[in-house]
C-alpha positions in Angstrom: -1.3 -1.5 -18.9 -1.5 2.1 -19.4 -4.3 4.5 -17.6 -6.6 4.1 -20.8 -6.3 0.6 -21.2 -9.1 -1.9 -20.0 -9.6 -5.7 -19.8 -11.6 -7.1 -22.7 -15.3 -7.8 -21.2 -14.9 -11.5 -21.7 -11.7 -11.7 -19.2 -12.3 -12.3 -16.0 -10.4 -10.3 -13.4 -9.2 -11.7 -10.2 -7.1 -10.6 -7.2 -3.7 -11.3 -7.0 -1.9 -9.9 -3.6 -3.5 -7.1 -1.1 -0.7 -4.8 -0.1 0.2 -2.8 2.6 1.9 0.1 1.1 1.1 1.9 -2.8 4.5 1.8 -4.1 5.3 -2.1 -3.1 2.4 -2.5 -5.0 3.6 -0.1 -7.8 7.1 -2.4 -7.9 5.6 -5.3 -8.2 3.3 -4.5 -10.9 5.8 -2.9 -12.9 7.1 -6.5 -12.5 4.1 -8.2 -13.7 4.2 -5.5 -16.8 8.1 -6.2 -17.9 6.8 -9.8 -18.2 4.3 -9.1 -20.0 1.2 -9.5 -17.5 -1.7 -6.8 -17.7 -2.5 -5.9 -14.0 -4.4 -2.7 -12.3 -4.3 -1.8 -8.7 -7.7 -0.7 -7.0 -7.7 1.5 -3.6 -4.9 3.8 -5.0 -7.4 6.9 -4.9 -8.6 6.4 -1.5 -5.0 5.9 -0.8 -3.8 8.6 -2.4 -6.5 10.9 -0.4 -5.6 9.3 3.1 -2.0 8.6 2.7 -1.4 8.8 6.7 -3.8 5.4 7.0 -1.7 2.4 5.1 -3.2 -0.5 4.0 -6.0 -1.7 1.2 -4.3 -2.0 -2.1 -5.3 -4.5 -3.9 -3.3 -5.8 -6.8 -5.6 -7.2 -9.6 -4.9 -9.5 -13.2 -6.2 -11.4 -15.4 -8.0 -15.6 -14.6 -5.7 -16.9 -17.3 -2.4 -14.6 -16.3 -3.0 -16.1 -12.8 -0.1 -18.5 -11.9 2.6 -17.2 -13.7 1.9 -13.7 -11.8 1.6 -15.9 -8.5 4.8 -17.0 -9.7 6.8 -13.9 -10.4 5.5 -12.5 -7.4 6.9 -15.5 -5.4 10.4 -14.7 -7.1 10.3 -11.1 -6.1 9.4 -12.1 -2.4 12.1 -14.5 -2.1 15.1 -11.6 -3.4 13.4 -8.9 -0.9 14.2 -11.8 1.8 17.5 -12.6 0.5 17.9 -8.8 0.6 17.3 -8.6 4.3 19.0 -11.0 5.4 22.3 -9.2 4.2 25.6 -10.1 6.4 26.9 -6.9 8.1 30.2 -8.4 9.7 32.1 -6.9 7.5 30.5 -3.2 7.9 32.5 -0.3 8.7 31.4 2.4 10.8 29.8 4.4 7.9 27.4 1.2 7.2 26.2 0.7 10.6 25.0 4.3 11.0 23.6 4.8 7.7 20.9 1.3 8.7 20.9 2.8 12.0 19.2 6.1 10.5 17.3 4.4 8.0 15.8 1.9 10.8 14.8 4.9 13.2 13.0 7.1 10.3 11.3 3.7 9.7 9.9 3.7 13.4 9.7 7.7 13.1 7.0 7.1 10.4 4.9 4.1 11.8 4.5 6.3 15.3 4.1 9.2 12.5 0.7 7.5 11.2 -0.4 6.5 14.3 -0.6 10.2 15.7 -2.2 11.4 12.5 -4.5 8.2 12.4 -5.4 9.0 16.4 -5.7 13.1 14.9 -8.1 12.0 12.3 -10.3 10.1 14.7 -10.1 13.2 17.6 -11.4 15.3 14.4 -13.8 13.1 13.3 -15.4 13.3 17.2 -15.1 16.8 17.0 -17.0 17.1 13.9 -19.8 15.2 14.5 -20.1 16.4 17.8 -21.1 19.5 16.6 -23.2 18.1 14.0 -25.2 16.2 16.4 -25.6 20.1 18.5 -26.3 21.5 15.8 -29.3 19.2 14.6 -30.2 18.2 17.6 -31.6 21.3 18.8 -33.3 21.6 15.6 -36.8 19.7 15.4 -38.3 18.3 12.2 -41.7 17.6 11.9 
């Protein structure tokens, strides 16, 4: 479904998965759209605006498309766990360092957004402490 494109006023929409992250939800609708499945994702401006705060992306289709998205989406779960469950006995040296650095910038960004989330909220304090001094020596009638 491109940006212009719309459901027809007589389909009725329904939510498919709630994800996490934008671009999971990004793969798997390009998914749903190789099989033929119209499907928008809601929450990608806020998102897009707050990108430091995950969560709240929310994967939408069609009543009738229902199942068989269900279903595709099932497939794709079940090859991401296949894919994690890889067997490294037979990794060389090279292997194990390259998951090594890929595993610590993973923890490097989670403690990343929960500084900037623990930032926003210090800001937000800030701000509407000095709101509240502001108004509050101001009296309305």
């Amino acid at each position: 479904m491109t940006e212009q494109q719309t459901f027809r006023d007589d389909v009725r929409v329904v939510i498919l998965r709630r994800f996490v992250y934008e671009a999971q939800a990004n793969i798997y609708a390009a998914r749903l759209h190789e099989a033929g499945i119209d499907t928008f994702i809601s929450n990608a401006t806020t998102g897009s605006m707050l990108p430091f705060i995950p969560g709240g992306f929310v994967m939408h289709v069609a009543e009738s498309d229902l199942e068989e998205a269900r279903h595709i989406l099932m497939e794709l779960d079940d090859n991401l766990k296949v894919q994690s469950n890889l067997d490294y006995r037979n990794a060389d040296l090279e292997d194990i360092e390259y998951e090594k650095s890929v595993y610590l910038h993973e923890q490097k960004m989670e403690r990343r957004e929960g500084k900037y989330f623990a930032i926003l909220i210090i800001i937000l304090a800030v701000v509407l402490s000095a709101l509240y001094a502001f108004f509050g020596g101001i009296k309305f009638n």
